[in-house]
C-alpha positions in Angstrom: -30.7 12.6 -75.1 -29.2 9.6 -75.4 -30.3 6.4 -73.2 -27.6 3.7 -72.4 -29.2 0.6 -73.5 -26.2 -1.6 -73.2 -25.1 -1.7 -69.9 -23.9 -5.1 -68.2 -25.8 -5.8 -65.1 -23.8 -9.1 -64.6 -20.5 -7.3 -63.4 -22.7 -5.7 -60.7 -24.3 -8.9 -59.9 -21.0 -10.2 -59.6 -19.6 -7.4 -57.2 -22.7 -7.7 -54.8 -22.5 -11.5 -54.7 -18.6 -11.2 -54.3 -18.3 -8.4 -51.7 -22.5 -8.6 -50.5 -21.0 -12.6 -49.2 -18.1 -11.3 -47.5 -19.8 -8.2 -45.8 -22.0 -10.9 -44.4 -19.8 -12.9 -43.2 -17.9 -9.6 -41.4 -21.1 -9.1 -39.8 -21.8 -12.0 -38.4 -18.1 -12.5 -37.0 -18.7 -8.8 -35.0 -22.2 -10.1 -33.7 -20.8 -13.1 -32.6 -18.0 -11.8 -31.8 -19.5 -9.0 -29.4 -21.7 -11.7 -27.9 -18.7 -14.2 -26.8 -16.9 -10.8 -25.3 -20.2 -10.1 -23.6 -20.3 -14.0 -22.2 -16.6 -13.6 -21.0 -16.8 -10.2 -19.2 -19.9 -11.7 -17.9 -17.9 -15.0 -16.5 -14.7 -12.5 -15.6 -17.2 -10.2 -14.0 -18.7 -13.2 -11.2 -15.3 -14.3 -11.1 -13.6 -11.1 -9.8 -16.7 -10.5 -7.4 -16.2 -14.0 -5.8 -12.6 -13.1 -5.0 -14.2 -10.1 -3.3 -11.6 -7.6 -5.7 -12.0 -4.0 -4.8 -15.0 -2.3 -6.8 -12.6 0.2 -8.5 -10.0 -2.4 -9.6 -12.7 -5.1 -10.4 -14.3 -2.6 -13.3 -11.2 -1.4 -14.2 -10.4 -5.0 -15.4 -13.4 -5.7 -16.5 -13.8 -2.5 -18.6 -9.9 -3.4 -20.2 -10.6 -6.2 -20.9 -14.0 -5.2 -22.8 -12.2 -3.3 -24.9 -9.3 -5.3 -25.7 -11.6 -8.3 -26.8 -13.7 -5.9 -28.9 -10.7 -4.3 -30.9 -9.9 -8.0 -31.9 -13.4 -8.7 -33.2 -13.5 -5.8 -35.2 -10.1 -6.7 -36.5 -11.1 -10.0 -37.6 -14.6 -8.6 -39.3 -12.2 -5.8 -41.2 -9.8 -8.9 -42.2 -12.5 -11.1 -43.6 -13.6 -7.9 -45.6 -10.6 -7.8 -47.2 -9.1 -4.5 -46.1 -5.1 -4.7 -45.0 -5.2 -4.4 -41.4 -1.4 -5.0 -40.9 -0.8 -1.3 -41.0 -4.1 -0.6 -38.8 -2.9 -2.8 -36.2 0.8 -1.1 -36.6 -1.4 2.3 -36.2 -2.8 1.5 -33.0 0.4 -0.3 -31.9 2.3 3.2 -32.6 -0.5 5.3 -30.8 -0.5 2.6 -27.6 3.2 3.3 -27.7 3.0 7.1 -27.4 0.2 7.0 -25.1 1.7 4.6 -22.8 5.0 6.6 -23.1 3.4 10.0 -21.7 1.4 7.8 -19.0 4.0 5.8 -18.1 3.9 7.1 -14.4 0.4 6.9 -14.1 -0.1 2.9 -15.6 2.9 2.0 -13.2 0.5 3.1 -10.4 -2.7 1.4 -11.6 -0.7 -1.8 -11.9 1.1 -1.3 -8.4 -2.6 -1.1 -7.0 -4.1 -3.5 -9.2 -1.2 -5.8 -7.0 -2.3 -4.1 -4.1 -5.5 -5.9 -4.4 -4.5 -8.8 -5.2 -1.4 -9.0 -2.9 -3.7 -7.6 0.0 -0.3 -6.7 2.2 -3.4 -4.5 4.0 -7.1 -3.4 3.7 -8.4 -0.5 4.5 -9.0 0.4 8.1 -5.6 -1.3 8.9 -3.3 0.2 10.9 -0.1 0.4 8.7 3.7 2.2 8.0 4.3 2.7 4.9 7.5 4.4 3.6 7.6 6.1 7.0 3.9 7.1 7.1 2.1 6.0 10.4 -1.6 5.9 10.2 -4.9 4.2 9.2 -5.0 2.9 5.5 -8.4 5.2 4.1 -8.7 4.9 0.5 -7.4 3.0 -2.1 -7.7 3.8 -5.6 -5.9 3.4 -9.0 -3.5 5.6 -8.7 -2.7 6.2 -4.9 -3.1 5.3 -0.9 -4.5 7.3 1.5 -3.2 6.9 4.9 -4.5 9.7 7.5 -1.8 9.7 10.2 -2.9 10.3 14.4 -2.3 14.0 13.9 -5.3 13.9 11.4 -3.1 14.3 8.4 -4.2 13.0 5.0 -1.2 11.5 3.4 -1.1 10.2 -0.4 1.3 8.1 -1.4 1.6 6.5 -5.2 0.9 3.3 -5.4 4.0 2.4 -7.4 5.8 4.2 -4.2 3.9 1.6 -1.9 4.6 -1.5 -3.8 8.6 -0.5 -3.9 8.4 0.9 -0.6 8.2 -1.0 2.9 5.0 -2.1 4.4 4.4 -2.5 8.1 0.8 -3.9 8.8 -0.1 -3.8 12.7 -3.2 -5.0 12.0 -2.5 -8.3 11.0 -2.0 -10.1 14.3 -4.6 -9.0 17.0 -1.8 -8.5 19.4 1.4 -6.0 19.5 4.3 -5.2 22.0 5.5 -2.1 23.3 9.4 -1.4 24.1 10.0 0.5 26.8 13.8 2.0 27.7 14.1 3.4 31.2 17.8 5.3 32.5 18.0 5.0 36.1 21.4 6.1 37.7 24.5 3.8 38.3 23.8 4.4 42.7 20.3 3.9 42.2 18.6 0.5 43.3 18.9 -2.0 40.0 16.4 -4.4 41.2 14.1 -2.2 42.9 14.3 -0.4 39.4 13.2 -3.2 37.5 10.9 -4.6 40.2 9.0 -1.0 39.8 8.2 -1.3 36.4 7.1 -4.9 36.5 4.5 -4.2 39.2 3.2 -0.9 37.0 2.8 -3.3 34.0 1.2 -6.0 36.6 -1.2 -3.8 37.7 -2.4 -1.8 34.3 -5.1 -4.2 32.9 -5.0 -3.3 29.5 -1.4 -5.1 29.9 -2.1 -9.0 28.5 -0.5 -11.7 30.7 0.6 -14.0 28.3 3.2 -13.2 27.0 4.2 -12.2 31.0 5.7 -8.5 31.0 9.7 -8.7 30.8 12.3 -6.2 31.8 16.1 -6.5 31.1 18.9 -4.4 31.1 19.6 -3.3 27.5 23.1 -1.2 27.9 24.8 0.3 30.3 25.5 3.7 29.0 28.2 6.4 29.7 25.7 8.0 32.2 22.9 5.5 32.8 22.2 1.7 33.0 19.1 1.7 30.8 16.5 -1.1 31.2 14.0 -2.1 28.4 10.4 -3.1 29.5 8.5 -5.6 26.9 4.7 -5.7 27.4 2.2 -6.9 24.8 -1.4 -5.6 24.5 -4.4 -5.3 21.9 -3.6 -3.5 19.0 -6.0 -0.7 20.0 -4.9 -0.1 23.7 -1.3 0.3 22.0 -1.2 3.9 22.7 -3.1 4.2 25.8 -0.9 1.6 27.3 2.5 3.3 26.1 1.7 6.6 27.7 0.1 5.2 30.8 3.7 3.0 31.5 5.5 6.1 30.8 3.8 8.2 33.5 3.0 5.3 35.7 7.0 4.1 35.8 8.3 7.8 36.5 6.0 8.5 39.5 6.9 5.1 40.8 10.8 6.0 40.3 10.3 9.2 42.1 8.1 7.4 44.9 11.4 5.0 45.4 13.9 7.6 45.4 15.1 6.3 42.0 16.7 8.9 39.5 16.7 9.4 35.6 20.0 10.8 34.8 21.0 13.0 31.8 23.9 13.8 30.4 26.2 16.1 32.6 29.0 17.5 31.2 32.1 18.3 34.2 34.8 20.7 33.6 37.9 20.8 35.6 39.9 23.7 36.0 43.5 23.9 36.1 45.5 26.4 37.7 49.3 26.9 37.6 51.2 28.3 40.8 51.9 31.1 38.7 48.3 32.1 38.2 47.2 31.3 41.9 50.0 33.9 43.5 48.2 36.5 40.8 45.4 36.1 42.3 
């Protein structure tokens, strides 16, 4: 058997005091560097929650930006290591690519509600149209809206649809008004018409007084002159108050003697003398 006796222990020496200093050194830049990314999602973290940012978004960021921070440490400890991370980075540049390629749809809606947040064009519990859609604003998440309409319907709409869409928010003022467009016949009474309907909206007290109730005639049609009535209440009588003028204003018209004509449609007949000494 034969024992190697002269082996050079100064080239290992070497290696461990060449590579042993630099794997240090990569160490301590990912300790550090985890602890800064700590301290700054810590200070992100109290910033977002001052702003009072939706829990859902708020850890979304947070968590993003976790992750992000930490891919960049680790890229720096890998540098200072000495391994080529040109074509690591390019790796996870190609793979971001074809990930954000097949998601494409779905990170266009987490940064439409990301804006959402942000934007606050409503909150939930807001009465709101959106994109047609007529109801109370429910949920809000990264990817969609809930609204659930007065019928009881659940609608979800894509946040990317909601951001490019229009936005009608009823709950930002405390008040709203309701048009109101009455017919009454050309040989009906036009004042006692329009006096009718102001003393219904005078008398319903969900009806605010300032702005005072208004009626004007709007057009006069090919079989009615039609009046539009402008009252303003709280945004939650809104649809209590729109019903209750509705009845209210037609038993008064009948009351009066007033009619609400529809559209007749006369025919004339013509007969020649021929025709009439057939018959």
């Amino acid at each position: 058997m034969q024992i190697i006796t002269d082996f050079d222990y100064t080239v290992i020496l070497a290696l461990v005091a060449k590579y042993g200093l630099r794997l240090f050194f990569s160490l301590l830049i990912f300790f550090i560097g985890k602890w800064i990314v700590a301290r700054i999602c810590s200070l992100l973290q109290k910033v977002i929650y001052k702003a009072k940012i939706d829990e859902l978004i708020a850890s979304f960021i947070i968590n993003s930006s976790k992750t992000i921070l930490l891919i960049v440490v680790i890229i720096a400890a890998l540098a200072n290591l000495g391994i080529e991370t040109t074509s690591f980075v390019a790796m996870l540049g190609a793979i971001g690519l074809g990930i954000g390629m097949a998601f494409k749809d779905s990170f266009g809606n987490i940064g439409a509600g990301i804006l959402i947040v942000f934007f606050r064009p409503f909150k939930i519990g807001d009465s709101v149209d959106i994109g047609g859609h007529i109801g109370v604003a429910s949920e809000l998440n990264l990817f969609s809206t809930c609204v659930i309409t007065a019928d009881g319907k659940s609608v979800i709409i894509p946040n990317q649809q909601v951001m490019n869409g229009k936005i009608i928010n009823f709950s930002l003022t405390p008040t709203r008004r309701i048009d109101l467009l009455f017919s009454v016949d050309y040989k009906d009474d036009l004042k006692l018409a329009k006096e009718i309907i102001i003393n219904v909206a005078e008398q319903n007290k969900l009806i605010l007084k300032e702005p005072a109730p208004s009626v004007s005639v709007a057009a006069l049609g090919a079989h009615s002159i039609d009046l539009i009535a402008k009252v303003w209440v709280l945004n939650e009588d809104y649809a209590k108050v729109n019903s209750d003028m509705l009845e209210s204003v037609k038993i008064g018209f009948d009351n009066a003697g007033i009619s609400i004509p529809y559209p007749q449609l006369v025919t004339h007949h013509i007969y020649d003398q021929k025709d009439e000494s057939e018959l």
